[in-house]
Biopython code that builds the backbone (N, CA, C, O; Angstrom):
import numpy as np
from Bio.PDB.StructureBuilder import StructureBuilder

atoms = [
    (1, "UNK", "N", (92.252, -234.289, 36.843)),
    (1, "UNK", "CA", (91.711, -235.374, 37.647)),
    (1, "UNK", "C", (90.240, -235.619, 37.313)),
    (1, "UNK", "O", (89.608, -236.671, 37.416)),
    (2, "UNK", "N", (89.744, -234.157, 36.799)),
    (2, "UNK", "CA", (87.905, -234.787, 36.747)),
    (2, "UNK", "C", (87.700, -235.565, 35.608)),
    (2, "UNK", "O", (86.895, -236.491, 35.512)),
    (3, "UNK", "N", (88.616, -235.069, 34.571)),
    (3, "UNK", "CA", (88.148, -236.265, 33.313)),
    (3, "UNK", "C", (89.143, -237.471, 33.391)),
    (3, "UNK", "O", (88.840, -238.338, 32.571)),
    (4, "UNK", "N", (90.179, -237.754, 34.099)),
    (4, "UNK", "CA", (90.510, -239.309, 34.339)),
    (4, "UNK", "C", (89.223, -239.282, 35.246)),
    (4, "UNK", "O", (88.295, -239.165, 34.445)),
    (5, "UNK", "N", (88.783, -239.326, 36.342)),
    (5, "UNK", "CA", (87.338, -239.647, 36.546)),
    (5, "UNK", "C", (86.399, -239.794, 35.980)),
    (5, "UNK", "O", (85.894, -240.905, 36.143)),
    (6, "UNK", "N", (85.745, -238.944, 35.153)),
    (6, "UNK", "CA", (84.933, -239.326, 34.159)),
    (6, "UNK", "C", (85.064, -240.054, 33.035)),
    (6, "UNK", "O", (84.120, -240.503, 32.385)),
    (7, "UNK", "N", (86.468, -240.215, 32.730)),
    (7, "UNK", "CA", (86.814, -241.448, 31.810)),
    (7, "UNK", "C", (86.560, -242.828, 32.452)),
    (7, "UNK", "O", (85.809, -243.590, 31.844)),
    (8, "UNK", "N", (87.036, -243.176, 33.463)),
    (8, "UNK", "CA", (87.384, -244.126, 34.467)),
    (8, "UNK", "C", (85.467, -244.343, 34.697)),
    (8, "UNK", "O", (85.115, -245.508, 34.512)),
    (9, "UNK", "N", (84.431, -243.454, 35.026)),
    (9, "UNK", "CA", (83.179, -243.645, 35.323)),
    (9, "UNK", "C", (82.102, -244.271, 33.860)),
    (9, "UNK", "O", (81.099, -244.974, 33.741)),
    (10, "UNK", "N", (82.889, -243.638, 33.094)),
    (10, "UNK", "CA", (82.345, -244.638, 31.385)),
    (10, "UNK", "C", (82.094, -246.266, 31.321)),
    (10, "UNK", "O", (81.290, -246.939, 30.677)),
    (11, "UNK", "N", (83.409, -246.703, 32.525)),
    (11, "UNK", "CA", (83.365, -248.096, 32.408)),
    (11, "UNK", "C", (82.550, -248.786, 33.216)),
    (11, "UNK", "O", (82.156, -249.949, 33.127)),
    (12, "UNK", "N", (82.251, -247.626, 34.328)),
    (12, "UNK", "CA", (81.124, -248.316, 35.426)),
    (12, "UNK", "C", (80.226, -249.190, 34.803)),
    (12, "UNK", "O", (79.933, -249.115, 33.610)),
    (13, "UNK", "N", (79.606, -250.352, 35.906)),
    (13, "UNK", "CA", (78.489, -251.217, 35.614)),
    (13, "UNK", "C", (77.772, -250.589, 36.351)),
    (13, "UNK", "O", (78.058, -250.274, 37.506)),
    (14, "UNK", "N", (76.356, -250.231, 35.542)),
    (14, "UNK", "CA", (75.171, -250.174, 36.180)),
    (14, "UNK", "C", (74.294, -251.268, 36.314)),
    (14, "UNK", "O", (73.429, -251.183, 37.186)),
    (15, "UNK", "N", (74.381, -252.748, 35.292)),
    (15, "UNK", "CA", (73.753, -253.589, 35.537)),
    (15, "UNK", "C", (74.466, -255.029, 35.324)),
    (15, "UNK", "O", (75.137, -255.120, 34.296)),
    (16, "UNK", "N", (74.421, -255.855, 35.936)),
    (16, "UNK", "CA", (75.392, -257.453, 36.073)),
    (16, "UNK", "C", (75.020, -258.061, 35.287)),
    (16, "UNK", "O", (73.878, -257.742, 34.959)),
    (17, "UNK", "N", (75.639, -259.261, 34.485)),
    (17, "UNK", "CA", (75.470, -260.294, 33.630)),
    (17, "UNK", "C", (74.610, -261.353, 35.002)),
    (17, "UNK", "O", (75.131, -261.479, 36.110)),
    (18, "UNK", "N", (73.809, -261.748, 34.780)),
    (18, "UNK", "CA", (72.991, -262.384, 35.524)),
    (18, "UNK", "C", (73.758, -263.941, 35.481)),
    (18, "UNK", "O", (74.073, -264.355, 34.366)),
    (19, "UNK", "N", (73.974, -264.558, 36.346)),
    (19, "UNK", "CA", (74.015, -266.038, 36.644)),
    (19, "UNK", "C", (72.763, -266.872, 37.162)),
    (19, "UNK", "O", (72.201, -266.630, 38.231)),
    (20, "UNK", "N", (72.479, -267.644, 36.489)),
    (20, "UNK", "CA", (70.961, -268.309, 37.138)),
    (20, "UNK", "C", (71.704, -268.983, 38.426)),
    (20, "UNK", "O", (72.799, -269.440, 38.753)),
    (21, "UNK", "N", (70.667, -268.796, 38.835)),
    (21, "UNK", "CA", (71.017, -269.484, 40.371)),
    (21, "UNK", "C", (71.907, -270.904, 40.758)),
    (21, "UNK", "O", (71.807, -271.940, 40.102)),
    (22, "UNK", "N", (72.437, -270.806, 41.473)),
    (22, "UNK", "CA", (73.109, -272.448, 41.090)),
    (22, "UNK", "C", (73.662, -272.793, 40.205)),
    (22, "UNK", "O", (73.642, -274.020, 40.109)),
    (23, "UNK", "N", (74.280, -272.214, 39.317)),
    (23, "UNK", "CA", (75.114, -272.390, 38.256)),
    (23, "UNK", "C", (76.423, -271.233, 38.305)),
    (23, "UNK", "O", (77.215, -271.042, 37.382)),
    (24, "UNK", "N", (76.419, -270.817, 39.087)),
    (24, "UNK", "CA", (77.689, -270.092, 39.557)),
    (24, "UNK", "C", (79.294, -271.035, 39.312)),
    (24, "UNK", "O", (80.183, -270.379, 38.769)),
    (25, "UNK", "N", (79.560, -272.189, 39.616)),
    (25, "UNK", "CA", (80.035, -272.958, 39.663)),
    (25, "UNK", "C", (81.051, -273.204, 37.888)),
    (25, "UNK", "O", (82.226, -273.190, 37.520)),
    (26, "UNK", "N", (79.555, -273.427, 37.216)),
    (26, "UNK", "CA", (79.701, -273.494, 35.447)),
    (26, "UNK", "C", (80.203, -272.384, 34.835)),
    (26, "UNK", "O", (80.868, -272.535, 33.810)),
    (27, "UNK", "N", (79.966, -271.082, 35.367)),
    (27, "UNK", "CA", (80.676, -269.910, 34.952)),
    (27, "UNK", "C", (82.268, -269.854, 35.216)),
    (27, "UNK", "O", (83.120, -269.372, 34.470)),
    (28, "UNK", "N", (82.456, -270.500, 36.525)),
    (28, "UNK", "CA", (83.830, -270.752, 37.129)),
    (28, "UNK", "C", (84.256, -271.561, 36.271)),
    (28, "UNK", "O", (85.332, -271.166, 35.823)),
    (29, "UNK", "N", (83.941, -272.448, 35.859)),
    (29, "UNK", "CA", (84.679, -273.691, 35.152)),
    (29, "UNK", "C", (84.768, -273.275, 33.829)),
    (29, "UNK", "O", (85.640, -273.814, 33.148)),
    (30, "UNK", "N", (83.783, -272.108, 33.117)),
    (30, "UNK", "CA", (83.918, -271.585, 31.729)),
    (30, "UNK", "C", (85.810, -270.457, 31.881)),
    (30, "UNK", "O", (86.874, -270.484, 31.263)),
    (31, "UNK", "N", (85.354, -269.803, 32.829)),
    (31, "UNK", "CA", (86.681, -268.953, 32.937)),
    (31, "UNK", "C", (87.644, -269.514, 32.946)),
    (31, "UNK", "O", (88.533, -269.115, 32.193)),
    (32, "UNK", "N", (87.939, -270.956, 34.004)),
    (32, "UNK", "CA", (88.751, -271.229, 34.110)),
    (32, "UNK", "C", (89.768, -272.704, 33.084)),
    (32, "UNK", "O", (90.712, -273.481, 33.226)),
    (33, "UNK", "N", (88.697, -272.283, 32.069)),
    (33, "UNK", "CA", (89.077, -273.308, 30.350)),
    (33, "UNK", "C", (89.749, -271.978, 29.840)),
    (33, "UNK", "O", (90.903, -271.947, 29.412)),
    (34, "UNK", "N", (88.847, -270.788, 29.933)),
    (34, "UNK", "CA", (89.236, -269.521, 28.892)),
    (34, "UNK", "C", (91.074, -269.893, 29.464)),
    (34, "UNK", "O", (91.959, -270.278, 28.699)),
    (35, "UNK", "N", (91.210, -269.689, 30.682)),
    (35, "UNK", "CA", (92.448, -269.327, 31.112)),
    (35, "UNK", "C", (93.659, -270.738, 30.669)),
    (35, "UNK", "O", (94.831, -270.805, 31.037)),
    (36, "UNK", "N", (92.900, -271.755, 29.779)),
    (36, "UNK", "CA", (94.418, -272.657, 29.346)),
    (36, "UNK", "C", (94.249, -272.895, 28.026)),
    (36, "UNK", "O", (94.900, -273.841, 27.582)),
    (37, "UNK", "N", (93.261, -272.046, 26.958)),
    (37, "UNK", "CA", (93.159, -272.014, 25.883)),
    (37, "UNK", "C", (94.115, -271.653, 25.073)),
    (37, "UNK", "O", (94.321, -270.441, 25.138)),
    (38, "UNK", "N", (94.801, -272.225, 24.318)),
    (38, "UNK", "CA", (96.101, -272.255, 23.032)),
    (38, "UNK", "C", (95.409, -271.532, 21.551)),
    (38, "UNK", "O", (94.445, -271.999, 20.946)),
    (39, "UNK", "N", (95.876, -270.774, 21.319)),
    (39, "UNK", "CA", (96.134, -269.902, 19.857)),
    (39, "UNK", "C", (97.000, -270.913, 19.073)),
    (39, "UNK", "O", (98.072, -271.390, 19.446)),
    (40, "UNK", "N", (96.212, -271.203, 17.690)),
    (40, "UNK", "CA", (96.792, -272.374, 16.502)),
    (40, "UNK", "C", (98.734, -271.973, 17.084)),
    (40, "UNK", "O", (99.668, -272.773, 17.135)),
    (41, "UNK", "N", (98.734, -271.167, 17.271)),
    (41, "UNK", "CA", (100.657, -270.327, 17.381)),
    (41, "UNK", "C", (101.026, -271.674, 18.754)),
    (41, "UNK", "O", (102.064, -272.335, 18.794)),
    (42, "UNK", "N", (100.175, -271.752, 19.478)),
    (42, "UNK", "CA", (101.119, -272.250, 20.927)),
    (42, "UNK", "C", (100.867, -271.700, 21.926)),
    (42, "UNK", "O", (100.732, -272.175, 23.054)),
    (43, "UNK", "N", (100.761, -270.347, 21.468)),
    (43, "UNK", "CA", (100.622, -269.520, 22.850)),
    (43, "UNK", "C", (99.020, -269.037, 23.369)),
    (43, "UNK", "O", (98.003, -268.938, 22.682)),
    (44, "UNK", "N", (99.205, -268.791, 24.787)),
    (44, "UNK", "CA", (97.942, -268.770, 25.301)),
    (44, "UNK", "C", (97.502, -267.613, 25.206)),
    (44, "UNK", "O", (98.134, -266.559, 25.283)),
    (45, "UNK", "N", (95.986, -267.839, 24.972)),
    (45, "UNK", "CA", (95.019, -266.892, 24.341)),
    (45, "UNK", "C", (94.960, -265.790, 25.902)),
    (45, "UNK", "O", (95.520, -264.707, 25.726)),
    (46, "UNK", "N", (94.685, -265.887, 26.539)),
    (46, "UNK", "CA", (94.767, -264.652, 28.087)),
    (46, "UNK", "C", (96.424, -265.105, 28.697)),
    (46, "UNK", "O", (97.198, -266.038, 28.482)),
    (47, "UNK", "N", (96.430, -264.101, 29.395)),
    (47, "UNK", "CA", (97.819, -264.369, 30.346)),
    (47, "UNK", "C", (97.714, -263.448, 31.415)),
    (47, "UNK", "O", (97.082, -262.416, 31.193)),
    (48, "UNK", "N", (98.170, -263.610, 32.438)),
    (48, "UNK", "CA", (98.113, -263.003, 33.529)),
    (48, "UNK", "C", (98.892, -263.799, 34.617)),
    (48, "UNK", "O", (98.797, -265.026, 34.580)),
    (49, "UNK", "N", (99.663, -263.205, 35.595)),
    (49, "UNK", "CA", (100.319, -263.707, 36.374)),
    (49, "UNK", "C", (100.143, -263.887, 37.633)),
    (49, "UNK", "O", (100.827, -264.388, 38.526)),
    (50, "UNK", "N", (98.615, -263.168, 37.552)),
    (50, "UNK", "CA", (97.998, -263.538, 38.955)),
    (50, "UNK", "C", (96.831, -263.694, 38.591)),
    (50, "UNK", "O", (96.412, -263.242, 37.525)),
    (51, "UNK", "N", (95.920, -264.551, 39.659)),
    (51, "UNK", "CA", (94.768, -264.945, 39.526)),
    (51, "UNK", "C", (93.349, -263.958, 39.666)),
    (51, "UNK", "O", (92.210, -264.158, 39.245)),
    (52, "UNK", "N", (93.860, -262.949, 40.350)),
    (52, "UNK", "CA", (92.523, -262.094, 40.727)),
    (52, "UNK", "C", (92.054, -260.935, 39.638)),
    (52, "UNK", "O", (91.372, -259.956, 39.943)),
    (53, "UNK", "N", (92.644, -261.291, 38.061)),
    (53, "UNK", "CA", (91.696, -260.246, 37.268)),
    (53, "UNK", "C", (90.532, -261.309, 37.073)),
    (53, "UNK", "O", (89.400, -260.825, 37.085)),
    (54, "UNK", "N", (90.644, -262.855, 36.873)),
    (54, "UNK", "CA", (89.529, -263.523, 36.697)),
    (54, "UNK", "C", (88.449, -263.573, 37.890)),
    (54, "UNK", "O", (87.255, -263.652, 37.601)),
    (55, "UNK", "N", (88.793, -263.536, 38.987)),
    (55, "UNK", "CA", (88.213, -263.843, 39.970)),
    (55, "UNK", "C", (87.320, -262.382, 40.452)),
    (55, "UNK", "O", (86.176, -262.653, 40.818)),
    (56, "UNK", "N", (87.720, -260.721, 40.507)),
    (56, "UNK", "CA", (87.587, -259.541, 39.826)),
    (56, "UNK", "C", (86.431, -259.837, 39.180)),
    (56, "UNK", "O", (85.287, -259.939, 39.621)),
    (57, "UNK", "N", (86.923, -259.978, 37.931)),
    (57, "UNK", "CA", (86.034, -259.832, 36.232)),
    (57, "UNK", "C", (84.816, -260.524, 36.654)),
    (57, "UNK", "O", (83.785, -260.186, 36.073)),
    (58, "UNK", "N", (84.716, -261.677, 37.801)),
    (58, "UNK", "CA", (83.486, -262.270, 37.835)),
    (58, "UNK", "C", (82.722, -261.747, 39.284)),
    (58, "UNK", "O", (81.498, -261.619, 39.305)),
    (59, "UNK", "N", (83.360, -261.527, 40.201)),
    (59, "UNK", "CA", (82.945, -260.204, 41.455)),
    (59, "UNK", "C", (81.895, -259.076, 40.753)),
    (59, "UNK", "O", (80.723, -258.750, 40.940)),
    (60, "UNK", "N", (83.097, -258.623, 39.745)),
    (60, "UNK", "CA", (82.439, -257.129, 39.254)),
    (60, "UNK", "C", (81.056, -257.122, 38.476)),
    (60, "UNK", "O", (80.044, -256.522, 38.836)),
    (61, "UNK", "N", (81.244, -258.106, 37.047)),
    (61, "UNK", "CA", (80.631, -258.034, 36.451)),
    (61, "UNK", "C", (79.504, -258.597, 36.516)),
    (61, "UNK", "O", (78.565, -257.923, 36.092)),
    (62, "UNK", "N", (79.236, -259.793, 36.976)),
    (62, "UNK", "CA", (78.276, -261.193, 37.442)),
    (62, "UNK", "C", (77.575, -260.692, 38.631)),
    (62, "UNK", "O", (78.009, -259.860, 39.429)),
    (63, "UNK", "N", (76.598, -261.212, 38.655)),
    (63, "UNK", "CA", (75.523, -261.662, 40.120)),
    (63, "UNK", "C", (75.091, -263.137, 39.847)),
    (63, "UNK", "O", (74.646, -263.593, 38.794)),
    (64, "UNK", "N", (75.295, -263.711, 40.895)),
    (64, "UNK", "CA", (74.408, -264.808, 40.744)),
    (64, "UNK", "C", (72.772, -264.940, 41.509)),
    (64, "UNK", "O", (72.586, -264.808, 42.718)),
    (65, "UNK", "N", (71.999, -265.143, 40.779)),
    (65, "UNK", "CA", (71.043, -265.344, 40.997)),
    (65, "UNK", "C", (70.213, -264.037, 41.647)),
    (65, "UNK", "O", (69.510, -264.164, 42.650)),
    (66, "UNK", "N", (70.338, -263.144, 41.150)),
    (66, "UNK", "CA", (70.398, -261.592, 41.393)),
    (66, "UNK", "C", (71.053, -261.245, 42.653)),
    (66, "UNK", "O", (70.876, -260.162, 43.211)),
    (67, "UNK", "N", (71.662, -261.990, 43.009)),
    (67, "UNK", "CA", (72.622, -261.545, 44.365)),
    (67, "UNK", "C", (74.276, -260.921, 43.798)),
    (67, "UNK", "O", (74.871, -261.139, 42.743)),
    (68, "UNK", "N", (74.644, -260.119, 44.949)),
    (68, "UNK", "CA", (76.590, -259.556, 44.462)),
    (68, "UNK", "C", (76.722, -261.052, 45.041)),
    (68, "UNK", "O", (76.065, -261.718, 45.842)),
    (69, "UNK", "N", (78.131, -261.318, 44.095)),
    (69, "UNK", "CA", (79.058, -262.319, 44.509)),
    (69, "UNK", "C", (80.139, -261.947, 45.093)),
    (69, "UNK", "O", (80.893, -261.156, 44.527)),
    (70, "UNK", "N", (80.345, -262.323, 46.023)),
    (70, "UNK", "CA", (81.659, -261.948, 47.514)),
    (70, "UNK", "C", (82.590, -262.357, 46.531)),
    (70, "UNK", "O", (82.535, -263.321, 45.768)),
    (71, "UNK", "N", (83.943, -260.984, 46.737)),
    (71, "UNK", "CA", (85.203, -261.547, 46.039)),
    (71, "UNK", "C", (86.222, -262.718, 46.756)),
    (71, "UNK", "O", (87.121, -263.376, 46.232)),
    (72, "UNK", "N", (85.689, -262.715, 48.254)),
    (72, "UNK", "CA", (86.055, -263.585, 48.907)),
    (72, "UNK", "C", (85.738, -265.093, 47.720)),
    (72, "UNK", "O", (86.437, -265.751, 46.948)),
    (73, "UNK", "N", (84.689, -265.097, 48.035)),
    (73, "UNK", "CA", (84.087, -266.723, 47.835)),
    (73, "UNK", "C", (84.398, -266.860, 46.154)),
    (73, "UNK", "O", (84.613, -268.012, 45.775)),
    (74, "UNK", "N", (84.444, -265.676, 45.016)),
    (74, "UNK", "CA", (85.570, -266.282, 43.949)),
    (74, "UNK", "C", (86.697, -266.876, 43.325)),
    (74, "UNK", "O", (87.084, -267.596, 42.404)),
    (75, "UNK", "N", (87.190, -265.842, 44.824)),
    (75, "UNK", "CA", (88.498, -266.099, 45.125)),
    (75, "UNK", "C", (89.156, -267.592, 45.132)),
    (75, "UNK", "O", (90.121, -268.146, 44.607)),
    (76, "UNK", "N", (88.027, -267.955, 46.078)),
    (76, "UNK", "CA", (88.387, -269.434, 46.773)),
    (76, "UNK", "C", (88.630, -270.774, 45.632)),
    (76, "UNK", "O", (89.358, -271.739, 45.861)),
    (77, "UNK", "N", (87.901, -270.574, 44.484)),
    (77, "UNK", "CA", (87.883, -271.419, 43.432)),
    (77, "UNK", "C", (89.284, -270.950, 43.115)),
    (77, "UNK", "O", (89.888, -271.941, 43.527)),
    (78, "UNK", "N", (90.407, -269.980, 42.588)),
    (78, "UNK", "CA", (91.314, -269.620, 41.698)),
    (78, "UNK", "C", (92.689, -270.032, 42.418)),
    (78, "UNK", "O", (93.324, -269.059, 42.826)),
    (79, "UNK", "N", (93.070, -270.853, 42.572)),
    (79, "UNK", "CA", (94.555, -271.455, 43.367)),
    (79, "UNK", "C", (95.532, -271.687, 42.145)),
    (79, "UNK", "O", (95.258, -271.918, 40.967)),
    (80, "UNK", "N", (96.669, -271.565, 42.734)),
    (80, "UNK", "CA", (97.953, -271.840, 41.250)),
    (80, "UNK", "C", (97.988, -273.425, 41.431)),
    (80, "UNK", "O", (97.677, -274.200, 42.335)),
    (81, "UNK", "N", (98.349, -273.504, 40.548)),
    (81, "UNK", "CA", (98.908, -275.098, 39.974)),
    (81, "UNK", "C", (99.590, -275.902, 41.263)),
    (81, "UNK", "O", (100.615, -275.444, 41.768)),
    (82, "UNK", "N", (99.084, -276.911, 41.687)),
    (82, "UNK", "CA", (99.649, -277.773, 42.601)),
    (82, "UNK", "C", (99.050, -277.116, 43.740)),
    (82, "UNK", "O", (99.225, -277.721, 44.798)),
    (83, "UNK", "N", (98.281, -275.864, 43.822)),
    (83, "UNK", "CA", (97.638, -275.705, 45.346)),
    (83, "UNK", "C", (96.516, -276.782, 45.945)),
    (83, "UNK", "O", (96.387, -277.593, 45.028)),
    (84, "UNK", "N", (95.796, -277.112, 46.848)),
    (84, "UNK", "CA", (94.742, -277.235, 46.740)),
    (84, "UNK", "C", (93.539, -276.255, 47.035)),
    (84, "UNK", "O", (93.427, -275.309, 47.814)),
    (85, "UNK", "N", (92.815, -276.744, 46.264)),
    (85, "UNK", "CA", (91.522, -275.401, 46.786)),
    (85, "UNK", "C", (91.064, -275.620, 47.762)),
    (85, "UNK", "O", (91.153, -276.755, 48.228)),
    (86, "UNK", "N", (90.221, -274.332, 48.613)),
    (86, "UNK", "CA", (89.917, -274.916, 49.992)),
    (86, "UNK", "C", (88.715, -275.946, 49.715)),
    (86, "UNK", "O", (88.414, -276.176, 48.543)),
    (87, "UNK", "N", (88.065, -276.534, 50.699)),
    (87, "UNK", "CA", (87.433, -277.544, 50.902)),
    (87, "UNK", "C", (85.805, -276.665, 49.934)),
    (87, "UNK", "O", (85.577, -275.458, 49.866)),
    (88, "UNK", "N", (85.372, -277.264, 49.624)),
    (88, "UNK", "CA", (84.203, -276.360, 49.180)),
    (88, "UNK", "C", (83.947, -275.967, 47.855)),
    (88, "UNK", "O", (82.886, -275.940, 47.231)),
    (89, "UNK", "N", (85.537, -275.550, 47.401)),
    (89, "UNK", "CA", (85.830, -274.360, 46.887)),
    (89, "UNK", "C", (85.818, -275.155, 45.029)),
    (89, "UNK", "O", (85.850, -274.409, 44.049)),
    (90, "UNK", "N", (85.780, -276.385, 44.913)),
    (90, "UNK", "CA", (86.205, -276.878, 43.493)),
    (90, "UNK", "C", (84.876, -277.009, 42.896)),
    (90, "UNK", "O", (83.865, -277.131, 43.589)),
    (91, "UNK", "N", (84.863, -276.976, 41.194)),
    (91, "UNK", "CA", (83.510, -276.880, 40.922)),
    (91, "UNK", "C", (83.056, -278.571, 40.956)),
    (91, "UNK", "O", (83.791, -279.538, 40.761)),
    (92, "UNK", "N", (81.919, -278.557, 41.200)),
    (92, "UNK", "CA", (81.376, -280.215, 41.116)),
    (92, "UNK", "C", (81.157, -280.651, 39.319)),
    (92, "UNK", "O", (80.969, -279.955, 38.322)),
    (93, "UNK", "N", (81.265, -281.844, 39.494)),
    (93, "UNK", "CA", (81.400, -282.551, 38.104)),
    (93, "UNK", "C", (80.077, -282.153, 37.532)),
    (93, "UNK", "O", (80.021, -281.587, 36.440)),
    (94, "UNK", "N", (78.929, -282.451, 38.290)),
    (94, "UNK", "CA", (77.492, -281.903, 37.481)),
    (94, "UNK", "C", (77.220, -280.676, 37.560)),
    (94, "UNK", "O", (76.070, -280.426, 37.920)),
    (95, "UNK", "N", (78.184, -279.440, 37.250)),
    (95, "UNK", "CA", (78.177, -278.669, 36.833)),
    (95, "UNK", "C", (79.449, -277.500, 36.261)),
    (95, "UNK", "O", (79.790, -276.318, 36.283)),
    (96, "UNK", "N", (79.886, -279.177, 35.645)),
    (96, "UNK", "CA", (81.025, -278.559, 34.390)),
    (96, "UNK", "C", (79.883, -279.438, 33.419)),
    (96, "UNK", "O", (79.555, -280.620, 33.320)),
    (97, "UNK", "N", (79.411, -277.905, 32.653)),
    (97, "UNK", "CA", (78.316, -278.543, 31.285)),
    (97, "UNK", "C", (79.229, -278.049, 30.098)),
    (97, "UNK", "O", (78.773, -278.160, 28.960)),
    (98, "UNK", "N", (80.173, -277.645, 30.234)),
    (98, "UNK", "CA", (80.780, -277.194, 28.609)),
    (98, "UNK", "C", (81.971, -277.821, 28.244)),
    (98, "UNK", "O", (82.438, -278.656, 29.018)),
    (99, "UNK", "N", (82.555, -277.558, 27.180)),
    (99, "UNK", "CA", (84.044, -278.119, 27.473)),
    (99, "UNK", "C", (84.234, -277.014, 26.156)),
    (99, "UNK", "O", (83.599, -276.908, 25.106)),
    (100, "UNK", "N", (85.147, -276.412, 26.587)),
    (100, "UNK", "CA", (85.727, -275.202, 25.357)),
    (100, "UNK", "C", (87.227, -275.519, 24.578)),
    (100, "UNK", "O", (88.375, -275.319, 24.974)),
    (101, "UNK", "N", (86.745, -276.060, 23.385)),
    (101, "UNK", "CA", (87.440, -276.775, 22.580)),
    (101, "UNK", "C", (87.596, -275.778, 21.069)),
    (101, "UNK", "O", (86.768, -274.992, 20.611)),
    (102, "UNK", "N", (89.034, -276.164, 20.500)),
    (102, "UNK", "CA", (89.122, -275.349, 19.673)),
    (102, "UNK", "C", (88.295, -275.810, 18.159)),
    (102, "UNK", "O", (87.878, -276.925, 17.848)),
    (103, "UNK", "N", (88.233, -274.401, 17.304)),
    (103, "UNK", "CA", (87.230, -275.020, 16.110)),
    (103, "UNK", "C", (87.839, -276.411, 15.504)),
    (103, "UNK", "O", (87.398, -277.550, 15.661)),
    (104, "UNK", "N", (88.633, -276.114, 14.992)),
    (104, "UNK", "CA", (89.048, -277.352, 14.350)),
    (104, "UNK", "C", (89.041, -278.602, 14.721)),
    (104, "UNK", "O", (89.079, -279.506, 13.886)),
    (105, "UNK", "N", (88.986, -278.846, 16.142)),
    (105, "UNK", "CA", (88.107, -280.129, 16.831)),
    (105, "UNK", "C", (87.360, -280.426, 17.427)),
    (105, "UNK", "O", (87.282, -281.226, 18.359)),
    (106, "UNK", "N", (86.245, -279.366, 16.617)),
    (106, "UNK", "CA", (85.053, -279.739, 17.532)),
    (106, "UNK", "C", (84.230, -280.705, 16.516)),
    (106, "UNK", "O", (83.176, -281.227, 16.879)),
]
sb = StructureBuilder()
sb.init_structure("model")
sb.init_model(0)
sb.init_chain("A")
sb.init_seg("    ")
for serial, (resi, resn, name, xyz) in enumerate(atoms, 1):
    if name == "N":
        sb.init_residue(resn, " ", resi, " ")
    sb.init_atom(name, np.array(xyz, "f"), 0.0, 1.0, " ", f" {name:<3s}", serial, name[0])
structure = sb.get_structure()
């Protein structure tokens, strides 16, 4: 048990990928391109059958604006197909700044 613990403690974060303030939103909208991105094959580049390793991955790893981000309030952005998100919860148009497109058409 102590070295699955100490294996398992290797992966700890001691320090967060920083989000500038107010742009929390743009990080959401980057993840959530990663998650319908196509491999030249067809098939999609991540897969997962539930929503909360993305929503997780950005809890854990991220702070925004040197603050923790509530897994609650990640949460709230990640709904399946045909849900709606709660009120609040969708990213705003002025701050989807990227669009993640594959090489060959960019």
């Amino acid at each position: 048990m102590e070295e699955q613990l100490k294996a398992h403690t290797n992966y700890g974060v001691s320090q967060k990928v920083y989000v500038e303030d107010g742009y929390l939103p743009t990080l959401i909208d980057l993840i959530q391109q990663l998650r319908e991105v196509e491999l030249p094959n067809g098939r999609s580049l991540l897969k997962s059958d539930h929503h909360s390793p993305y929503y997780k991955l950005i809890a854990k790893y991220f702070n925004h604006g040197g603050k923790e981000i509530p897994l609650d309030t990640v949460r709230n952005y990640f709904v399946g197909k045909g849900e709606a998100p709660i009120k609040g919860s969708q990213v705003p148009e002025d701050r989807k700044l990227f669009r993640i497109v594959p090489a060959d058409h960019a």
